[in-house]
Each structure stands twice: as structure tokens, then as C-alpha cells.
matplotlib code that plots the C-alpha trace (Angstrom):
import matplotlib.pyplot as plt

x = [21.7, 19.8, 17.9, 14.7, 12.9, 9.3, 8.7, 5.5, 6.3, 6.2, 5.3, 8.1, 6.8, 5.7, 6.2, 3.9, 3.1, 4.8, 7.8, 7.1, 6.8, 10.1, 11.9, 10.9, 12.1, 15.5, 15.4, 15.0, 18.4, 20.2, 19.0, 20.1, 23.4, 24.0, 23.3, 19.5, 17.9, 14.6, 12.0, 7.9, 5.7, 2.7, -0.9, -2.6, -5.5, -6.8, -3.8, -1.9, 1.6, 2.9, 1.9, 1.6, -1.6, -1.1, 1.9, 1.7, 1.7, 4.7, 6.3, 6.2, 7.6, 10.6, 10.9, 11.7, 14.5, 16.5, 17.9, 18.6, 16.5, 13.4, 10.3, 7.2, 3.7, 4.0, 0.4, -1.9, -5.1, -6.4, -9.7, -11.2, -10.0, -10.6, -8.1, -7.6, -7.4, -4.4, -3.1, -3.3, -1.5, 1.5, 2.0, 2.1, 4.4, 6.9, 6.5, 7.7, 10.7, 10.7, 12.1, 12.3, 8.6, 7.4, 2.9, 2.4, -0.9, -2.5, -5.6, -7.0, -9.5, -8.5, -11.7, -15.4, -15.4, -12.3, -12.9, -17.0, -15.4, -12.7, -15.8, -17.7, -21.0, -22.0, -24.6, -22.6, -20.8, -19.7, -15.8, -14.7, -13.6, -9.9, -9.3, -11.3, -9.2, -5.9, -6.7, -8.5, -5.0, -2.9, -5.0, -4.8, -1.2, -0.8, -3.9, -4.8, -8.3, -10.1, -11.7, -14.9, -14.4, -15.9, -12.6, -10.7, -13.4, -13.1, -9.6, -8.5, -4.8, -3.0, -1.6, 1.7, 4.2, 4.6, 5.6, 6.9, 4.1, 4.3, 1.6, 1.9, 0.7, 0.7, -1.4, -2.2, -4.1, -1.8, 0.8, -1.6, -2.8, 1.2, 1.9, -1.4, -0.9, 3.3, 4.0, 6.3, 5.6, 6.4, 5.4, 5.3, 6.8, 6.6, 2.7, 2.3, 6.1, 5.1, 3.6, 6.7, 8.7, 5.3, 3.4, 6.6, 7.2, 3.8, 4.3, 7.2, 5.9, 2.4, 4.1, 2.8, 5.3, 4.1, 6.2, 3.2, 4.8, 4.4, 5.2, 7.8, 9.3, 10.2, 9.5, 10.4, 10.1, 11.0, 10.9, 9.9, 11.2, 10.8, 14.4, 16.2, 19.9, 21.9, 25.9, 24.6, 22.3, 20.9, 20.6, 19.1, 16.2, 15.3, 14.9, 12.4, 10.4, 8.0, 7.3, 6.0, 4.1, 2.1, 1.9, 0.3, -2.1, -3.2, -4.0, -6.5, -8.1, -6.1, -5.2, -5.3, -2.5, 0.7, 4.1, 6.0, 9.6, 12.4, 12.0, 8.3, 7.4, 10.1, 8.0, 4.7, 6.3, 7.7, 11.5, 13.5, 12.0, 13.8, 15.4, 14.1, 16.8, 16.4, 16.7, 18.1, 16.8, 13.3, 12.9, 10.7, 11.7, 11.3, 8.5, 10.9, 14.8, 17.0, 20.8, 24.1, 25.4, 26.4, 23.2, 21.5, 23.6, 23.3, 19.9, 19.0, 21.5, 20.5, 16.6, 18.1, 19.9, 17.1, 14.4, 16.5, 15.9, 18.1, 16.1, 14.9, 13.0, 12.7, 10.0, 10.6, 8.8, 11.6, 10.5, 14.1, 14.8, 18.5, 18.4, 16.7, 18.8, 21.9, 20.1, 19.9, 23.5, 24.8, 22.6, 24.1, 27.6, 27.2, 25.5, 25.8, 29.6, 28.9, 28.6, 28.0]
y = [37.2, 37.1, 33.7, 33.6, 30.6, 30.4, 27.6, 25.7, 24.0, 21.0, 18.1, 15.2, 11.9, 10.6, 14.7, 17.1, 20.3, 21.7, 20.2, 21.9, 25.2, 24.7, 23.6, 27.1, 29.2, 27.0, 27.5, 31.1, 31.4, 28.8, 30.9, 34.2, 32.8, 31.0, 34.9, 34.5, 37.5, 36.8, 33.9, 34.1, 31.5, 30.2, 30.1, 26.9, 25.6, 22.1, 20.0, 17.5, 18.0, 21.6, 23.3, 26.9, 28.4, 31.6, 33.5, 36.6, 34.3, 32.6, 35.8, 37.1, 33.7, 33.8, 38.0, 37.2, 34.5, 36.3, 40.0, 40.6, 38.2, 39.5, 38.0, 37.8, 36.0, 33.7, 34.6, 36.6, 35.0, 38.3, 37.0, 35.8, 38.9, 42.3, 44.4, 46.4, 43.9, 42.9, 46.3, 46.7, 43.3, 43.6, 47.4, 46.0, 43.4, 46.5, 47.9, 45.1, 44.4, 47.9, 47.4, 43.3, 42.7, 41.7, 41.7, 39.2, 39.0, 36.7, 34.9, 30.7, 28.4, 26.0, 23.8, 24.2, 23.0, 25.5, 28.3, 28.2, 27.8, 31.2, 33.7, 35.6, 36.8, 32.9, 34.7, 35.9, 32.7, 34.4, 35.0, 38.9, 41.3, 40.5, 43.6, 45.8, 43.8, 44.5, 47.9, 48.9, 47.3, 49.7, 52.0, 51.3, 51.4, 54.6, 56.4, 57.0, 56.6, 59.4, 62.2, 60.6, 57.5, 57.6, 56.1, 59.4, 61.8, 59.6, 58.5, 55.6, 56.5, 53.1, 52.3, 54.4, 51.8, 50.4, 46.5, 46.2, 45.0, 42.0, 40.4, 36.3, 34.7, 31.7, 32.9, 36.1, 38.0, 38.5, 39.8, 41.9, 43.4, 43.6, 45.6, 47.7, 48.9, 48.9, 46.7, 44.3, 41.1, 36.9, 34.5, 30.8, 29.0, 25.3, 25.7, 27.3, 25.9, 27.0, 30.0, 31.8, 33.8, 34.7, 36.1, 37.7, 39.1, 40.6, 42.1, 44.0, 45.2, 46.7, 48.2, 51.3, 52.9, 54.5, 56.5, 55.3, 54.6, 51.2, 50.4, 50.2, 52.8, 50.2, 46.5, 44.0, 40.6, 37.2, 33.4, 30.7, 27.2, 24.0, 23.1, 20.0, 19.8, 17.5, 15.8, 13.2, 13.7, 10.2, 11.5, 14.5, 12.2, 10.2, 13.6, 14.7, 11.3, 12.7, 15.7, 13.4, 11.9, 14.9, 16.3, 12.9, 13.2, 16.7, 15.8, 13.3, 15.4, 14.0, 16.7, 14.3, 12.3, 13.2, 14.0, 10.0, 9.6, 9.2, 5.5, 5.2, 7.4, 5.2, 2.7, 3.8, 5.7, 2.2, 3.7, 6.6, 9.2, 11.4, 14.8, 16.9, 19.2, 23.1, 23.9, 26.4, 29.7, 28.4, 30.5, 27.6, 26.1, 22.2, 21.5, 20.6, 21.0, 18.3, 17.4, 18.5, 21.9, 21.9, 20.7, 23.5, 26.2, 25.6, 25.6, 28.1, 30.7, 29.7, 30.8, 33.8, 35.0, 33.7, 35.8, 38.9, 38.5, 39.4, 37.4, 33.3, 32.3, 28.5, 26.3, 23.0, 20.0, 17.7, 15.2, 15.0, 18.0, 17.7, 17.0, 19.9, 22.5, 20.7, 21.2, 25.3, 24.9, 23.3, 26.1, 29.1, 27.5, 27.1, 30.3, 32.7, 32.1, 31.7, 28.8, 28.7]
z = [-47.3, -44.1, -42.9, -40.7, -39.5, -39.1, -36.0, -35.6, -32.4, -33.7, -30.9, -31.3, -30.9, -26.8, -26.5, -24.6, -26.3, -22.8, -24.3, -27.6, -26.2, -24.6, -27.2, -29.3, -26.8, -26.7, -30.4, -31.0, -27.9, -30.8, -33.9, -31.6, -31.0, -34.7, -36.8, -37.6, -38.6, -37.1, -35.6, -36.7, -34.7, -36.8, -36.0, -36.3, -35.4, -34.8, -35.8, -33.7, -35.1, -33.5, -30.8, -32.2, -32.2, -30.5, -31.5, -29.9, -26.2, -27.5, -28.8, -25.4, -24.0, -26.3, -25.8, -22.6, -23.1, -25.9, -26.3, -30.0, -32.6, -34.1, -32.7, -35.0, -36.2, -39.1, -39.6, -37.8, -39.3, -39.6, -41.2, -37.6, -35.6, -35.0, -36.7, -33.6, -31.3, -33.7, -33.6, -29.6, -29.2, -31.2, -30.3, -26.8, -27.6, -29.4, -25.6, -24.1, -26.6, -28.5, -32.3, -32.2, -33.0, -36.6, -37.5, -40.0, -40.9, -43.3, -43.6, -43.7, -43.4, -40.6, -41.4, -40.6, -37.5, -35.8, -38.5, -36.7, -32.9, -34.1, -35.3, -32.5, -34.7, -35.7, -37.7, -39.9, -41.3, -44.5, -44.5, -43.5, -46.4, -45.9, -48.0, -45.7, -42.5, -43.9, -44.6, -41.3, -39.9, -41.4, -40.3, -36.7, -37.0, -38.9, -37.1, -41.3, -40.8, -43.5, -41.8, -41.8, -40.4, -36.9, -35.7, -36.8, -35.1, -31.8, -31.7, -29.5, -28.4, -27.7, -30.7, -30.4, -30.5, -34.2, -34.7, -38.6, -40.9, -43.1, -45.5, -45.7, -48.0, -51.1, -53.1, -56.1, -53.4, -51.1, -53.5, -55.0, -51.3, -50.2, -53.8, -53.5, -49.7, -50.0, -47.5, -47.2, -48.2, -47.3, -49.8, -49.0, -51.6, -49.8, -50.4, -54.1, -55.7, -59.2, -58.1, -56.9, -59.6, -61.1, -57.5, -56.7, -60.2, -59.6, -56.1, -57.5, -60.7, -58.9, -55.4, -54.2, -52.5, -49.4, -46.8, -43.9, -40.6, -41.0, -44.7, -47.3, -49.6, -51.9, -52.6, -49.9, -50.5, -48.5, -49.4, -47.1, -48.4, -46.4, -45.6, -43.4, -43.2, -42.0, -42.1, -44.7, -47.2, -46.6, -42.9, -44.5, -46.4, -43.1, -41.0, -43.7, -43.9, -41.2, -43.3, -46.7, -44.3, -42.7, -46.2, -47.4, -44.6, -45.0, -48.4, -47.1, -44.6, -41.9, -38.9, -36.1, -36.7, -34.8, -35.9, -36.7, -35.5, -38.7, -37.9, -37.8, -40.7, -43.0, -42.3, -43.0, -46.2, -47.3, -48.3, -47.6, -49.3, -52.4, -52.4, -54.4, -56.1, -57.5, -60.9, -61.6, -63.6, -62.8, -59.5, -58.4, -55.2, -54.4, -51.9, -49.5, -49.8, -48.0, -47.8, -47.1, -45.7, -49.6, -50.9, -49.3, -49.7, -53.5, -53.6, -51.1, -52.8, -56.1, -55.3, -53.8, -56.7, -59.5, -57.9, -56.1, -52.8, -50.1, -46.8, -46.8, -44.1, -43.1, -41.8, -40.8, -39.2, -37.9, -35.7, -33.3, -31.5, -31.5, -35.4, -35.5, -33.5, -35.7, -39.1, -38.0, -36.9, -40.4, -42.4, -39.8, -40.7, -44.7, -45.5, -42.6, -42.0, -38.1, -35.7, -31.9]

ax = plt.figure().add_subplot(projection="3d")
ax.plot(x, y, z, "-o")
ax.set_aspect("equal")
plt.show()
């Protein structure tokens, strides 16, 4: 089984977003050296936790500190861009690091306020047809454009340098766009937990297979799970007690609050909080999954096996950088069979 990580930069506590930067490029060199397959950087907008808002700047950052690790966006929100803009970046980015670059593209709403400040036609405040952005996108890539599209009888020749295509996504759409196009396709199971085995089930039972430059011949699916490790399980539970508490704010509306130390976010949480455990045969993955090196590995290899996949990719929001490079170290050692 290969592991990923998807990073968000998160911003530790009396941090700069500097700092964050840094500490993603000193990540993806760990992940490099530890056996990871690959390292997306997210795209958000208008939060104070991470720093990560524009992957494909911190794609070519990391390019340049690493040699071997696939580099990617974990999304693209394709639905406030031009597709070929999209396309033009990331085949530039192949140029620069030619067969390490990933495109995932998906779509969000990042509120009213940043979702406004993103569109360039303010007119039109209606949400682009993210069917007709996906598609154009492929197009781009594969220079598939039908005859009588006036981007096939006047042909724009930059796009010659193919990143792999991804869709992300939580939720039936994107399943449904992955299956319908044949491309490959992440699902984020820390958002929509009961929504897994189902959306999945449904990606693989409507691909298309295609043999386009830039798609699949066959199904290809990946899981991202929320995951902290660490020596102790209890040790485990207190690196996660930031994460409750970022999830309990976003669930008020609250994207100005900044990432809590362990400490700090115990005591706003009022106790250590609970692991949550996987059980098995369900293919639904716990919102976050915290523990031991053991812990993990059971639960990580048990959603593997229950829904047939052969890549995880992680996302994490731990507060302590060093607890954070140690929880990739502990995950590397348990499931990849390789340490630094």
C-alpha cells in the first residue's frame, strides 16, 4: 500500500505563516526520505489555521527542495478559475519537475465574502458549470476539443507537458464526474465518514474507461483519512485536541480563530479528547484516527482492505511541528517498513 499526505501548512501557535511555509518544504524532504508516495498542498482561502492557499507556488517551492516525491494540489478549486489557466500552470510545473506533478482539481465555497474577492466577472455571481470546467480541463490537457469548438480550429500550443489528473472530492458529484470522464479519483473521507464505501462503490461501478493522455484505463481510487500518531496513545489524543477544536469552530462559522497548542486546546475542550476506533467491514472511516503506530496500522489497513484500495493519503492539523514530523515517522515505520 502506498501513503500520501495532503499538507495544509498549518500555522503553529506564536508562528508566522513564513514559518509554515517552511515547515512544508521540510516536510515533503521527511516524507521523501521516510517512503511516501506523494505530497498534495491544499487551497484555502480565508482561514487562520494553515497557510496554504496557493498550491501550485508552494509546489514549485518544495520541487525545488526534493528529487523523487510527487508534488501535487489538494484541490485546484477549479470552480473560480479558468480551466486553461489551470492547464498552463501545472503543465509548467511538469516542465520544471517532468513526471512528479499531480492536478487535483475540485471545487468549494470558501464563504461569500472570499468566494466574491476569487470571481473576475462580479456580474455573474452564479456558481460556474463545474461539469463544463472539468470537462474543458481535460480538454486542454488532451487537446480533445470537438472539431467545432473554436479552441480546436485555433489551437493554443502550450499545453504539451501533461501533469496526472485527479478529481477531489466528498461528495456524489464528484464520483459521478471522476467515473463519467475516467479519471482518477480522491475522495475525502474525514469530511463525508458515512459517505465512503457507498461514493466509492459508485465511482467504480460507473467508470468510463478512457485511454485519453491524461486519464485512467481502469478505476483508481484513494482515501484521505485524518490521522495523528504518536508513541502513546494518550500522547496521540492530546496532539489531536487542536483538531476537535478547529472542527468545533468551523461548525460555528468560526475561520478566524488560530490553530491552539495541545495544552491550550485541552483546556478550552475541557478533557482529553476520545479516539475514535474503525470498525471493521463498515468501510467507514472515523473522522479522525489517533493512537499508536499499532493503533493506526490496524485501522488504516483495515479501511484499505474493506474498500480495495491500494493508496491512503493523510491530512493532518497538528499544532507541534516536531510531533508532527514524528507522527509521519511512526506511520512510515508501521506501514511502509522504512524509517530515516
Amino acid at each position: 500500500m502506498k501513503l500520501s499526505i495532503v499538507d495544509i501548512s498549518p500555522i503553529p501557535p506564536g508562528e508566522t505563516r513564513h514559518d509554515a511555509f517552511h515547515h512544508s518544504i521540510e516536510l515533503a524532504q521527511h516524507a521523501e526520505r521516510l517512503g511516501y508516495h506523494r505530497i498534495w498542498f491544499a487551497e484555502h482561502h480565508g482561514g487562520a489555521i494553515g497557510a496554504g492557499r496557493a498550491p501550485e507556488v508552494l509546489i514549485a517551492a518544495v520541487g525545488a527542495h526534493t528529487s523523487t516525491i510527487r508534488l501535487g494540489s489538494g484541490s485546484v478549486l477549479l470552480n473560480h478559475y479558468s480551466p486553461f489557466k489551470v492547464a498552463e500552470l501545472f503543465c509548467t510545473l511538469n516542465e520544471l519537475y517532468p513526471g512528479r506533478i499531480d492536478l487535483g482539481a475540485g471545487r468549494a465555497t470558501t464563504g461569500p465574502v472570499t468566494d466574491f474577492a476569487l470571481q473576475q466577472e462580479r456580474s455573474k455571481r452564479e456558481q460556474p458549470d463545474s461539469n463544463e470546467q472539468l470537462a474543458e480541463l481535460v480538454a486542454w490537457l488532451e487537446n480533445s476539443f470537438p472539431n467545432e469548438h473554436p479552441f480546436a480550429t485555433h489551437p493554443i500550443p502550450t499545453i504539451d507537458s501533461r501533469p496526472e489528473l485527479y478529481v477531489l472530492g466528498s461528495s456524489p458529484w464528484s464520483a459521478s464526474a471522476a467515473a463519467q470522464l475516467g479519471l482518477r479519483y480522491v475522495f475525502a473521507g474525514f469530511i463525508n465518514q458515512s459517505g465512503t464505501p457507498g461514493i466509492l462503490a459508485s465511482y467504480h461501478n460507473h467508470f468510463t474507461s478512457s485511454h485519453g493522455e491524461c486519464r485512467a484505463e481502469k478505476p483508481q481510487a484513494i482515501l484521505s483519512v485524518h490521522v495523528v500518531c504518536a508513541e502513546t496513545a494518550d500522547e496521540a489524543r492530546r496532539q489531536l485536541a487542536p483538531v476537535y477544536m478547529v472542527y468545533r469552530n468551523l461548525a460555528q462559522g468560526n475561520l478566524t480563530d488560530p490553530l491552539l497548542s495541545p495544552d491550550e486546546a485541552i483546556a478550552a475542550w475541557g478533557e482529553l479528547p476520545a479516539l475514535e476506533t474503525y470498525t471493521p467491514g463498515t468501510g467507514i472511516p472515523p473522522k479522525f484516527i489517533g493512537g499508536t503506530p499499532e493503533q493506526v496500522k490496524e485501522q488504516i489497513e483495515g479501511l484499505a482492505h474493506d474498500l480495495s484500495l491500494e493508496e491512503i493519503i493523510i491530512q493532518d492539523l497538528v499544532a507541534d511541528h516536531e510531533a508532527r514530523l514524528r507522527s509521519y515517522e511512526l506511520m512510515a515505520e508501521s506501514l511502509l517498513k522504512k524509517s530515516s
